[in-house]
C-alpha positions as CSV (number, residue, x, y, z in Angstrom):
1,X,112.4,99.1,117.1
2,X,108.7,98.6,116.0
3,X,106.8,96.4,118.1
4,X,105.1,93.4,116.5
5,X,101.5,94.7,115.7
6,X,102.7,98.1,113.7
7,X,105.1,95.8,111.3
8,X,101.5,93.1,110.6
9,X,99.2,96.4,109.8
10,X,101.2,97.8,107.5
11,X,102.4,94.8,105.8
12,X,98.6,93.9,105.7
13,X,98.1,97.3,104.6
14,X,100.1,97.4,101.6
15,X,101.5,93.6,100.6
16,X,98.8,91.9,102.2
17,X,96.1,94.3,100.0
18,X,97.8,93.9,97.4
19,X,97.0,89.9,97.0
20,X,94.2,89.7,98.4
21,X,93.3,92.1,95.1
22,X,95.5,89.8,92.5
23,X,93.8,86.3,94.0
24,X,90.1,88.1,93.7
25,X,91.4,88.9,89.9
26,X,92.3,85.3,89.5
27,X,89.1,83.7,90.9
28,X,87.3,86.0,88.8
29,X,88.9,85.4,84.9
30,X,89.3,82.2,86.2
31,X,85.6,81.7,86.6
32,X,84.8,83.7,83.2
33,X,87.7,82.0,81.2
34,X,86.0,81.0,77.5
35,X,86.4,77.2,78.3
36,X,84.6,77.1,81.4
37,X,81.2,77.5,79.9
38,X,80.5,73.8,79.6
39,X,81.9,73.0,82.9
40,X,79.5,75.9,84.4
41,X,76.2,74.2,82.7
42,X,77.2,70.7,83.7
43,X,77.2,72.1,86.8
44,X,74.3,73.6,87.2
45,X,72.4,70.5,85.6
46,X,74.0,67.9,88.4
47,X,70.7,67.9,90.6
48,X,68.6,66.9,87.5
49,X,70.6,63.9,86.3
50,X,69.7,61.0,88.5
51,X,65.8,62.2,88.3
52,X,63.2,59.4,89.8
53,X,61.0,58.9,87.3
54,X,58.3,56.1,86.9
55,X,58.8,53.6,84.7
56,X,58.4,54.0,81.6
57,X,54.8,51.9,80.3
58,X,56.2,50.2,76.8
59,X,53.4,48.0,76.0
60,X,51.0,48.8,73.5
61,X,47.8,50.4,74.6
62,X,45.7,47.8,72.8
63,X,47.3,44.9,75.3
64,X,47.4,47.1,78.2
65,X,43.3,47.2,77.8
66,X,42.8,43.5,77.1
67,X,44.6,43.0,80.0
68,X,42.5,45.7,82.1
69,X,39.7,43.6,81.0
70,X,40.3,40.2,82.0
């Protein structure tokens, strides 16, 4: 009888390649499917939604002077 270590090499060997290949396949069309193209830009724009921004100044220049000036 085969010991232990010669039965896991060549299952590895042969079955064991053999998904390994099949789940690298399915990552991959997974990844490249035709939907995922939105997913994949929302994505990559996460670190830009919560941006700190000043601010924004809505008062009229002509008041923002007047008050500059007093």
């Amino acid at each position: 009888m085969e010991d232990t270590y010669t039965i896991m090499r060549v299952f590895a060997g042969s079955w064991g390649m053999m998904f390994m290949l099949v789940a690298f396949l399915g990552v991959i069309l997974f990844t490249l499917r035709p939907g995922s193209r939105k997913l994949h830009r929302d994505t990559a724009n996460i670190p830009f939604r919560n941006d700190d921004k000043p601010a924004a100044d809505d008062t009229p220049a002509p008041a923002r002077i007047k008050e500059a000036r007093q």
